[in-house]
N, CA, C and O atoms as a GROMACS GRO file, in nm:
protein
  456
    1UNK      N    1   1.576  -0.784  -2.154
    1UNK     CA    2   1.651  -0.701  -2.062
    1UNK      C    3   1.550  -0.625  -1.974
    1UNK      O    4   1.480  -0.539  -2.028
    2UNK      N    5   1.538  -0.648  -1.849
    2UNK     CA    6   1.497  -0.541  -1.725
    2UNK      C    7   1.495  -0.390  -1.735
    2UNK      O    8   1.598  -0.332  -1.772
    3UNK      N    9   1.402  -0.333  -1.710
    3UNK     CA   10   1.451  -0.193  -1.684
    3UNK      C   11   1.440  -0.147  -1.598
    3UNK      O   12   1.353  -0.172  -1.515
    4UNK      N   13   1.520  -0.070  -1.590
    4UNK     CA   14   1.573   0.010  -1.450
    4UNK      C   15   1.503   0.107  -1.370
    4UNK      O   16   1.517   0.226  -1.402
    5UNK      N   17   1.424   0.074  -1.264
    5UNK     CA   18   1.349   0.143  -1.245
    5UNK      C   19   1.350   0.208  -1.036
    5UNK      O   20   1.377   0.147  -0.933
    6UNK      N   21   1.312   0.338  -1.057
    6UNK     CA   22   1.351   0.397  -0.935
    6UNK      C   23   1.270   0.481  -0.941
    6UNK      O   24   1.263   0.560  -1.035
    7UNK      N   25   1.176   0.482  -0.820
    7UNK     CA   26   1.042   0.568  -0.750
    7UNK      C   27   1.089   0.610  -0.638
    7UNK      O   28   1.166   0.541  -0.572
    8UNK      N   29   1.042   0.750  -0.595
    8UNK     CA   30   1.052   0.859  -0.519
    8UNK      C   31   0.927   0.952  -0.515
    8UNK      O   32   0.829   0.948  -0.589
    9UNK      N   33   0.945   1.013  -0.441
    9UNK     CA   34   0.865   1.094  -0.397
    9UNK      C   35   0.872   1.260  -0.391
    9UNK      O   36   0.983   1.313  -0.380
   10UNK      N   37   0.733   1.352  -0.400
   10UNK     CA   38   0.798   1.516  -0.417
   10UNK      C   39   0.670   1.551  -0.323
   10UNK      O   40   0.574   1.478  -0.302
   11UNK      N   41   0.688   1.658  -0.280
   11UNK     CA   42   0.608   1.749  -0.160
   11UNK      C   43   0.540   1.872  -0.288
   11UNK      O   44   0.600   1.961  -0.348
   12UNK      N   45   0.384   1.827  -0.298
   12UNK     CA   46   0.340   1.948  -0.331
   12UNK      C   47   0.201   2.005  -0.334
   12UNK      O   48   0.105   1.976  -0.405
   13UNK      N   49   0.221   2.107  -0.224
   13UNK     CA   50   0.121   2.154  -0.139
   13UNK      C   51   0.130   2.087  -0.035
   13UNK      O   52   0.013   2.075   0.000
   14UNK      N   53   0.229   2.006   0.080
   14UNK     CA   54   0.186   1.930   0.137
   14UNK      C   55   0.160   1.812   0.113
   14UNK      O   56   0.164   1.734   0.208
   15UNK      N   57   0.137   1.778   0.027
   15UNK     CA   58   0.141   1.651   0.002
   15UNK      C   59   0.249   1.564  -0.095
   15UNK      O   60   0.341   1.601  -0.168
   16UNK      N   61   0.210   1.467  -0.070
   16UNK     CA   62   0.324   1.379  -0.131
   16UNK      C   63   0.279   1.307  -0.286
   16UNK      O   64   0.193   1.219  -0.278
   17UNK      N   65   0.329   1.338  -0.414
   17UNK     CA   66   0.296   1.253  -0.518
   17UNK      C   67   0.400   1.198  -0.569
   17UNK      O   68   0.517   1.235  -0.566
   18UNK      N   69   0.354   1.110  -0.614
   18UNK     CA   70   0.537   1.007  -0.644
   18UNK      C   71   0.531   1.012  -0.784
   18UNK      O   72   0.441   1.038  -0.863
   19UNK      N   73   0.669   0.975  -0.799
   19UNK     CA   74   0.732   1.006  -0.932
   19UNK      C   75   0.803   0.879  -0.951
   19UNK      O   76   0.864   0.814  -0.866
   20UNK      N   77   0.783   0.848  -1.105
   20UNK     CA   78   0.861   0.698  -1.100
   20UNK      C   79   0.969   0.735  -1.230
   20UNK      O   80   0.940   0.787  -1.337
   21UNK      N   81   1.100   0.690  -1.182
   21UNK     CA   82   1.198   0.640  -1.310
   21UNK      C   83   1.202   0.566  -1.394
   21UNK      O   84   1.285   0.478  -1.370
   22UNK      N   85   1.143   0.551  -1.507
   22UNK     CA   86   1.214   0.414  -1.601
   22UNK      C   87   1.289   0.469  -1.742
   22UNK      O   88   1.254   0.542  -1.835
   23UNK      N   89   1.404   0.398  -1.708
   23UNK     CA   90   1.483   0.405  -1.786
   23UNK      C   91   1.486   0.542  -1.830
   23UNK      O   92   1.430   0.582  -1.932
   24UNK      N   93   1.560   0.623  -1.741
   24UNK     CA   94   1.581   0.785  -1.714
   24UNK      C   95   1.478   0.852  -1.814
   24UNK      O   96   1.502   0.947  -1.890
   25UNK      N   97   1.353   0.779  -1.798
   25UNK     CA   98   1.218   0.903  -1.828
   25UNK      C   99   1.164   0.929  -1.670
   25UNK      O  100   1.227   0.873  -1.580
   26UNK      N  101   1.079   0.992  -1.644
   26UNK     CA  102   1.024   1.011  -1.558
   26UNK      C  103   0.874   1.040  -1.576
   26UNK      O  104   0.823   1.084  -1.679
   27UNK      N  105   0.804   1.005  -1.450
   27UNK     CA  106   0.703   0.976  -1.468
   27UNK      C  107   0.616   1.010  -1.376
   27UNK      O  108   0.615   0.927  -1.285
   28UNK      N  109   0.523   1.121  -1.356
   28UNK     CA  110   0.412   1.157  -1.238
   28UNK      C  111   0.292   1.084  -1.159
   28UNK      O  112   0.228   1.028  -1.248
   29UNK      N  113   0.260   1.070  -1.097
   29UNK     CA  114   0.158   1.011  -1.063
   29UNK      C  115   0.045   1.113  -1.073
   29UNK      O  116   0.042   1.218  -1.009
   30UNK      N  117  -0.060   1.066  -1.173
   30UNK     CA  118  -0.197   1.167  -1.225
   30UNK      C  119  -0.305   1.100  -1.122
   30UNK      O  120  -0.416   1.152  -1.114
   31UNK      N  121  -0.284   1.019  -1.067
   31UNK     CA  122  -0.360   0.950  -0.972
   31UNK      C  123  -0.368   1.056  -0.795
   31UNK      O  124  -0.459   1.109  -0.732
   32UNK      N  125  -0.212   1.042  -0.775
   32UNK     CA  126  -0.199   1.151  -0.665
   32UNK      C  127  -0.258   1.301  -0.684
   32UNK      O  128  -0.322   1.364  -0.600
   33UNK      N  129  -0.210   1.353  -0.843
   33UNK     CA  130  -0.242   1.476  -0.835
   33UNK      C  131  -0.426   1.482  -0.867
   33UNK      O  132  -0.463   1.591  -0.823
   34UNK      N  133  -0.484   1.446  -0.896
   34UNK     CA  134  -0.628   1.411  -0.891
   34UNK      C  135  -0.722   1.391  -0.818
   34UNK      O  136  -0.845   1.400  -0.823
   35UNK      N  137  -0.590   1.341  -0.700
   35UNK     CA  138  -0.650   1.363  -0.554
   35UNK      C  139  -0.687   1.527  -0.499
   35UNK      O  140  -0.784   1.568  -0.436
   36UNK      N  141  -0.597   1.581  -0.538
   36UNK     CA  142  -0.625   1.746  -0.531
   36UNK      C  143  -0.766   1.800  -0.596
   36UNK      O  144  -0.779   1.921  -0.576
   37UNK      N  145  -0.833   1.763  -0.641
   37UNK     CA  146  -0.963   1.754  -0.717
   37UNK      C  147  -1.054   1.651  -0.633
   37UNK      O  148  -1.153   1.707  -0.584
   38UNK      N  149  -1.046   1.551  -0.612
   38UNK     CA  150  -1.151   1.443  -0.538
   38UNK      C  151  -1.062   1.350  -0.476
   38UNK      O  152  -0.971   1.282  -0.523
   39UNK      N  153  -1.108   1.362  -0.357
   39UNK     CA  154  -0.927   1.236  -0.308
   39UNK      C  155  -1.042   1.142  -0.267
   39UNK      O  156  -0.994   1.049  -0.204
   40UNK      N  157  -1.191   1.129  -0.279
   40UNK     CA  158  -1.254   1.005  -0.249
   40UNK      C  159  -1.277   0.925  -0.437
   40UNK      O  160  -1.345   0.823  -0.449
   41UNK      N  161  -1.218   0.982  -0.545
   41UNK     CA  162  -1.274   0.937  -0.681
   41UNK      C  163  -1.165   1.015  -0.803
   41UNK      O  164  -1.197   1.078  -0.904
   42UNK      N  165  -1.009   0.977  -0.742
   42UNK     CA  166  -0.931   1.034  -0.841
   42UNK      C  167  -0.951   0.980  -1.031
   42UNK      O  168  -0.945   1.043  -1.137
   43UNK      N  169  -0.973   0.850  -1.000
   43UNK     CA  170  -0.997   0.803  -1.166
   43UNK      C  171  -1.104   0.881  -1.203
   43UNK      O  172  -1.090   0.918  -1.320
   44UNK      N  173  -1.216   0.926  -1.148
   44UNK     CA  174  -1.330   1.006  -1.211
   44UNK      C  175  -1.238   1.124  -1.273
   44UNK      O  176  -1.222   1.122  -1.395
   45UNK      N  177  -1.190   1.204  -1.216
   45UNK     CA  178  -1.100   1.356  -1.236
   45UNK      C  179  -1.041   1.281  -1.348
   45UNK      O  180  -1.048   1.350  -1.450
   46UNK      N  181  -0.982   1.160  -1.371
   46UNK     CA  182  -0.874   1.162  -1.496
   46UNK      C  183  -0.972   1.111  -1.566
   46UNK      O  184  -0.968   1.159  -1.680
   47UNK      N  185  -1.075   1.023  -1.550
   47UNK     CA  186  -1.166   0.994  -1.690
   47UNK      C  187  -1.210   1.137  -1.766
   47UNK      O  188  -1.218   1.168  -1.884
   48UNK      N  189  -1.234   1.209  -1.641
   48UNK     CA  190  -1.314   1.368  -1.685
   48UNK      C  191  -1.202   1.473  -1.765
   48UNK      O  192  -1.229   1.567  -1.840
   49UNK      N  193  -1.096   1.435  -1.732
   49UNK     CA  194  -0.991   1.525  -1.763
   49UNK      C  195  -0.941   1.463  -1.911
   49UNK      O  196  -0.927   1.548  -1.999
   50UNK      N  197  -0.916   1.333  -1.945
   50UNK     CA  198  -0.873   1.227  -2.069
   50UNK      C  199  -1.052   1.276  -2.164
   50UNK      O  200  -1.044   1.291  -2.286
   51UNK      N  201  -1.134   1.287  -2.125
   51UNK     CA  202  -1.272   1.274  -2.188
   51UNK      C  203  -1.303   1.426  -2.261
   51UNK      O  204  -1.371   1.454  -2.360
   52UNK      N  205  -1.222   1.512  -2.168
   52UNK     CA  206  -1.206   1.676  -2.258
   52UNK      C  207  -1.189   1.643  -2.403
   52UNK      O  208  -1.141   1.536  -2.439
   53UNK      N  209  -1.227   1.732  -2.482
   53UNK     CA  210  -1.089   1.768  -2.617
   53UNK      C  211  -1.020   1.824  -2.601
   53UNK      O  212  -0.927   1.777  -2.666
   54UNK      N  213  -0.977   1.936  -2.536
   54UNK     CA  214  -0.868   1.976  -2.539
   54UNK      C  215  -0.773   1.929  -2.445
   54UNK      O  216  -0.665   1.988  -2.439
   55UNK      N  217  -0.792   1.846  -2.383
   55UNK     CA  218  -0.710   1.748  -2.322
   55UNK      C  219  -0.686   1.674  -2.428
   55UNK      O  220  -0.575   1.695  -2.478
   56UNK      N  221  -0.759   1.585  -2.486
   56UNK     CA  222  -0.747   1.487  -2.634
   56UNK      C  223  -0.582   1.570  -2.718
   56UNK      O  224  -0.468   1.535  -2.746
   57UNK      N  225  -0.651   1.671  -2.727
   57UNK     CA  226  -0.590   1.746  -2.790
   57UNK      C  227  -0.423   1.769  -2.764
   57UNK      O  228  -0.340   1.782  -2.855
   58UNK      N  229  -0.398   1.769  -2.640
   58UNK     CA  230  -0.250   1.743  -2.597
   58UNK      C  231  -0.197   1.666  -2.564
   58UNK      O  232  -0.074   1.671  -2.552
   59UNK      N  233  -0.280   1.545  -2.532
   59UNK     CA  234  -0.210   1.440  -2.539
   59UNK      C  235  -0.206   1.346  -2.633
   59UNK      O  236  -0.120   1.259  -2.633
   60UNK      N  237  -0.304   1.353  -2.728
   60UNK     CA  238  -0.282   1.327  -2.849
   60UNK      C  239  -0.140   1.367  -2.945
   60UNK      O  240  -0.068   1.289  -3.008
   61UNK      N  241  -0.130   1.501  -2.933
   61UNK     CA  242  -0.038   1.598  -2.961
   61UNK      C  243   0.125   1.524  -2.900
   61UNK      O  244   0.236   1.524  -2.953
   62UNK      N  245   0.085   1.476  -2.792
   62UNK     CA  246   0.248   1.449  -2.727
   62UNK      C  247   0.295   1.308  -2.809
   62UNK      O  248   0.409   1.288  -2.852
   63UNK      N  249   0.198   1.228  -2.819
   63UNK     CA  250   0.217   1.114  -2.814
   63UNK      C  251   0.309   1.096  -3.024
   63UNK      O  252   0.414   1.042  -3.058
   64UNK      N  253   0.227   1.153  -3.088
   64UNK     CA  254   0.272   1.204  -3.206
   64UNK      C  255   0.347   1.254  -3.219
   64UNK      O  256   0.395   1.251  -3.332
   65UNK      N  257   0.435   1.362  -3.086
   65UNK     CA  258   0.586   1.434  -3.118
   65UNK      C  259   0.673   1.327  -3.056
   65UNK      O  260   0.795   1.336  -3.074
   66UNK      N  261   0.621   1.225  -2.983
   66UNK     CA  262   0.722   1.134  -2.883
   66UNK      C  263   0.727   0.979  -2.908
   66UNK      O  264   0.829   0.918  -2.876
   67UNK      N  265   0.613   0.912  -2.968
   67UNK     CA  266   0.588   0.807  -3.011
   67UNK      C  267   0.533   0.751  -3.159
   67UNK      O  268   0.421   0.740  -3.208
   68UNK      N  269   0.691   0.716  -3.212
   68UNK     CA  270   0.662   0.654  -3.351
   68UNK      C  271   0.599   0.524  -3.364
   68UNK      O  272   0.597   0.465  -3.472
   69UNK      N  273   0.559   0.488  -3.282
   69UNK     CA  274   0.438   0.357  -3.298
   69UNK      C  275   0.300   0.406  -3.252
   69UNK      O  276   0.228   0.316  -3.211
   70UNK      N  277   0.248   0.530  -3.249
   70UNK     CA  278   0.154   0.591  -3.213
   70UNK      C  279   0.065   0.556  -3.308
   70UNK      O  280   0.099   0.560  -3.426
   71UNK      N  281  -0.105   0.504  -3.258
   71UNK     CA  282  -0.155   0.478  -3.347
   71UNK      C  283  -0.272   0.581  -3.418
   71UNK      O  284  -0.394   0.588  -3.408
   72UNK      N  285  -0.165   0.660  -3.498
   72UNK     CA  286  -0.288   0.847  -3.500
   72UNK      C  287  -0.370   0.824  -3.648
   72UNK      O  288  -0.418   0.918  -3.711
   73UNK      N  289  -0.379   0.677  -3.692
   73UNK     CA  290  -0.465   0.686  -3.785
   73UNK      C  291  -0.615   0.629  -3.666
   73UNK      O  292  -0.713   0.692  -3.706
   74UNK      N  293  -0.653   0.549  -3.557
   74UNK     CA  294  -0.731   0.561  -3.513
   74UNK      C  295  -0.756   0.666  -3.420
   74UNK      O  296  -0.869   0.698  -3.384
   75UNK      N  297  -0.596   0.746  -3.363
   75UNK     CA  298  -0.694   0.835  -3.333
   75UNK      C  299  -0.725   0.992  -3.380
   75UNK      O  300  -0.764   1.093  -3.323
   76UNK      N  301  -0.684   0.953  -3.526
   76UNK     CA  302  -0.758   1.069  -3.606
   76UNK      C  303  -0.903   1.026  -3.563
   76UNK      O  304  -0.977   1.087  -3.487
   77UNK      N  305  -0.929   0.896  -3.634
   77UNK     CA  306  -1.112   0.880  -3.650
   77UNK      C  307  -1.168   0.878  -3.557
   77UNK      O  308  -1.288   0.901  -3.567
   78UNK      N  309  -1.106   0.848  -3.404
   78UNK     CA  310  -1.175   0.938  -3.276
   78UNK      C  311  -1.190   1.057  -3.262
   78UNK      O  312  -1.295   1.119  -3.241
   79UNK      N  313  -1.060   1.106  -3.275
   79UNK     CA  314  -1.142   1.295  -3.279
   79UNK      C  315  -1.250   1.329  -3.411
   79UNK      O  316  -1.321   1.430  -3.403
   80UNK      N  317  -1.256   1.265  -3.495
   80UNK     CA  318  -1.330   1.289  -3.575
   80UNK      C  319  -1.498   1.252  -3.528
   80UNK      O  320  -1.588   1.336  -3.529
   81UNK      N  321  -1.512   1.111  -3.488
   81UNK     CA  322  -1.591   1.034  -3.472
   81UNK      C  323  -1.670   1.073  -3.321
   81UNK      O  324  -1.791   1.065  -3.301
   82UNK      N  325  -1.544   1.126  -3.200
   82UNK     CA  326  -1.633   1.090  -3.068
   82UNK      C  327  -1.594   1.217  -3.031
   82UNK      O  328  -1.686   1.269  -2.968
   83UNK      N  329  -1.502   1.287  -3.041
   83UNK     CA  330  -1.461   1.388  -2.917
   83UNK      C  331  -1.501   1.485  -2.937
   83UNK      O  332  -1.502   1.532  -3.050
   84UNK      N  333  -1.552   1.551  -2.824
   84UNK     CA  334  -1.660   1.677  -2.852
   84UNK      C  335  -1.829   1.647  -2.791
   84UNK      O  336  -1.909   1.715  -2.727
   85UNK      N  337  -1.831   1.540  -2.837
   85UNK     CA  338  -1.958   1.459  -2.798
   85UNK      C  339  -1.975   1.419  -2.693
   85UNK      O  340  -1.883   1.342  -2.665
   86UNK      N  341  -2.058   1.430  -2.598
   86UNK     CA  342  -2.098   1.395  -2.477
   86UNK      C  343  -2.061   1.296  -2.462
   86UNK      O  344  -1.985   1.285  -2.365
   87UNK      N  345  -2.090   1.167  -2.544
   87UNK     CA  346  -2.065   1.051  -2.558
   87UNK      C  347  -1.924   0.968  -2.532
   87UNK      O  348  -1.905   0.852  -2.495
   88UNK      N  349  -1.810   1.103  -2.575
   88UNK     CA  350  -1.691   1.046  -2.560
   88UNK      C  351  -1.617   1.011  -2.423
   88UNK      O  352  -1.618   1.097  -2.335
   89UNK      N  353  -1.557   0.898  -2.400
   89UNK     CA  354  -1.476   0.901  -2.298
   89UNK      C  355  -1.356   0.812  -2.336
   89UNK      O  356  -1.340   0.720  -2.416
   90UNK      N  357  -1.289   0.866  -2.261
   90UNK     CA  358  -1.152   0.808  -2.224
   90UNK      C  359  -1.099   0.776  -2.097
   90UNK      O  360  -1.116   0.820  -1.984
   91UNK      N  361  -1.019   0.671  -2.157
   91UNK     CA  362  -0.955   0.596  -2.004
   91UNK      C  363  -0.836   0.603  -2.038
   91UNK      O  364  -0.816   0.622  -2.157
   92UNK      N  365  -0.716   0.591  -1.944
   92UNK     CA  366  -0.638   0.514  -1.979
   92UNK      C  367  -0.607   0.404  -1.986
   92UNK      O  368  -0.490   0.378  -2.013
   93UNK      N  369  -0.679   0.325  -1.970
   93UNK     CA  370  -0.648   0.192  -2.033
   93UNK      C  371  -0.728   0.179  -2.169
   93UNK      O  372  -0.690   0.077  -2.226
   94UNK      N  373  -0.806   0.234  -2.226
   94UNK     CA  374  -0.812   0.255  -2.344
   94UNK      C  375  -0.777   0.366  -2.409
   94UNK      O  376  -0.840   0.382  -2.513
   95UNK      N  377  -0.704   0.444  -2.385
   95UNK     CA  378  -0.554   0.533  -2.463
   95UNK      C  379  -0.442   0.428  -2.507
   95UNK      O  380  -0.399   0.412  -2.621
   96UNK      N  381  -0.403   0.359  -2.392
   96UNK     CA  382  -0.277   0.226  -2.422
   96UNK      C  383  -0.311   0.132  -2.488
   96UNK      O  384  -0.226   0.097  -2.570
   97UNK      N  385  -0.421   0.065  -2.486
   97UNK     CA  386  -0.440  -0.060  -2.556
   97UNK      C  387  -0.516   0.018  -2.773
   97UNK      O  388  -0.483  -0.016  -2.887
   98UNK      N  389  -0.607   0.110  -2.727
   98UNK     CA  390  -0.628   0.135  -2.869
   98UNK      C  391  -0.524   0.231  -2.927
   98UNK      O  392  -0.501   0.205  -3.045
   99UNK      N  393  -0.446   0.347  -2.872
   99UNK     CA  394  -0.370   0.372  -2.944
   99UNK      C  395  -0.240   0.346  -2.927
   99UNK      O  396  -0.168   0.415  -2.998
  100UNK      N  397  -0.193   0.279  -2.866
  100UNK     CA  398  -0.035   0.187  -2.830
  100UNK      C  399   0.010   0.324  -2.749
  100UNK      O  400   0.119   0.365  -2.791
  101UNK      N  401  -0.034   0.389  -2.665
  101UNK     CA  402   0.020   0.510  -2.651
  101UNK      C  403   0.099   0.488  -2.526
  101UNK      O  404   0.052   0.418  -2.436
  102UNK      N  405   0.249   0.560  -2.512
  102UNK     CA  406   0.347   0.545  -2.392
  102UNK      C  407   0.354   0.655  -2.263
  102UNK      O  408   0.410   0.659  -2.154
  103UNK      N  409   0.279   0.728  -2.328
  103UNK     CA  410   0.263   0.901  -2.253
  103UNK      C  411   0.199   0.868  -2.168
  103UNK      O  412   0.239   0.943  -2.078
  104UNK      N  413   0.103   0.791  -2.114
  104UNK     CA  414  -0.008   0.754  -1.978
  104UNK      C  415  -0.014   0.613  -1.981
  104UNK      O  416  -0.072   0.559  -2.076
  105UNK      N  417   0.040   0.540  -1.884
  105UNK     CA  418   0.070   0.436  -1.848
  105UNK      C  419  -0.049   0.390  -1.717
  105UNK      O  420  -0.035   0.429  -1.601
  106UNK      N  421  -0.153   0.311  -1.756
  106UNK     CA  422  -0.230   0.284  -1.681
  106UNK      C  423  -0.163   0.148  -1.581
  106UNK      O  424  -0.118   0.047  -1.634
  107UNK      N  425  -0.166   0.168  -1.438
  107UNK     CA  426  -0.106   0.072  -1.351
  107UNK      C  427  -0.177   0.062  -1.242
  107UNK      O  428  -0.148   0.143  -1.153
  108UNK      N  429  -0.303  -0.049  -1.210
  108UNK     CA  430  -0.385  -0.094  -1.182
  108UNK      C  431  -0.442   0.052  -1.125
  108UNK      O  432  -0.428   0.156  -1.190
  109UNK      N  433  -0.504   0.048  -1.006
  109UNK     CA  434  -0.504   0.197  -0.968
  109UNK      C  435  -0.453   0.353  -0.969
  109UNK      O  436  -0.510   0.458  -0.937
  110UNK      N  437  -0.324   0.323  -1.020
  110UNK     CA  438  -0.228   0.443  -1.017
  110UNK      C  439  -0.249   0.462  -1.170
  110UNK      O  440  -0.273   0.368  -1.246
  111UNK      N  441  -0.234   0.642  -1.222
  111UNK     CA  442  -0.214   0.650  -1.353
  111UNK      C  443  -0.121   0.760  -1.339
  111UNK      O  444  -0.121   0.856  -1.263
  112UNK      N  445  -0.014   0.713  -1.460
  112UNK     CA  446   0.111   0.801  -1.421
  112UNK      C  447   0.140   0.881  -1.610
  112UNK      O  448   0.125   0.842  -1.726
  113UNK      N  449   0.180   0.994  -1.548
  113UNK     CA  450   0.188   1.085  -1.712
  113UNK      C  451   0.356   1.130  -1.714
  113UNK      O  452   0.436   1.158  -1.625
  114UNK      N  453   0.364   1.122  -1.884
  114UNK     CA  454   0.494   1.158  -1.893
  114UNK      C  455   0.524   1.320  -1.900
  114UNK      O  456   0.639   1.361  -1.909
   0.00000   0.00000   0.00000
């Protein structure tokens, strides 16, 4: 079955960031708003922003109050193992693929948050 899906748009600051429907969740574009930070290198702002801990920390947090296929036994052993550490980074496309996570939906260029 298809899902139902409907994108629009919101004014803020002047500018325009789109918002997508699926299946009456909704969904931001972290790509647009990142532009507000570097509009020549928005994925840098979200690698830098996903690569925090205390970013880790809440979206980790969401994905565990919102997603029962969440995979929080690996990413216990990441916060254990990497975050904090210079070393650590995050993408979203490796948030989705290692922890099955639904909260940040990586879509080729665009990254959109629930």
């Amino acid at each position: 079955m298809s899902k139902e899906l409907i994108q629009t748009q919101m004014n803020v600051h002047n500018r325009q960031v789109r918002v997508m429907r699926v299946d009456n969740v909704d969904y931001i574009s972290l790509t647009d708003l990142a532009k507000y930070q570097n509009e020549n290198d928005p994925s840098g702002v979200i690698r830098n922003w996903m690569s925090n801990k205390n970013s880790f920390d809440f979206y980790n947090l969401w994905e565990e109050l919102h997603n029962e296929n969440f995979n929080s036994v690996e990413s216990h052993r990441i916060k254990i193992d990497e975050v904090g550490y210079n070393r650590f980074t995050m993408t979203p496309n490796r948030w989705k693929k290692d922890f099955n996570a639904i909260g940040i939906i990586p879509n080729g260029k665009k990254k959109i948050l629930l």
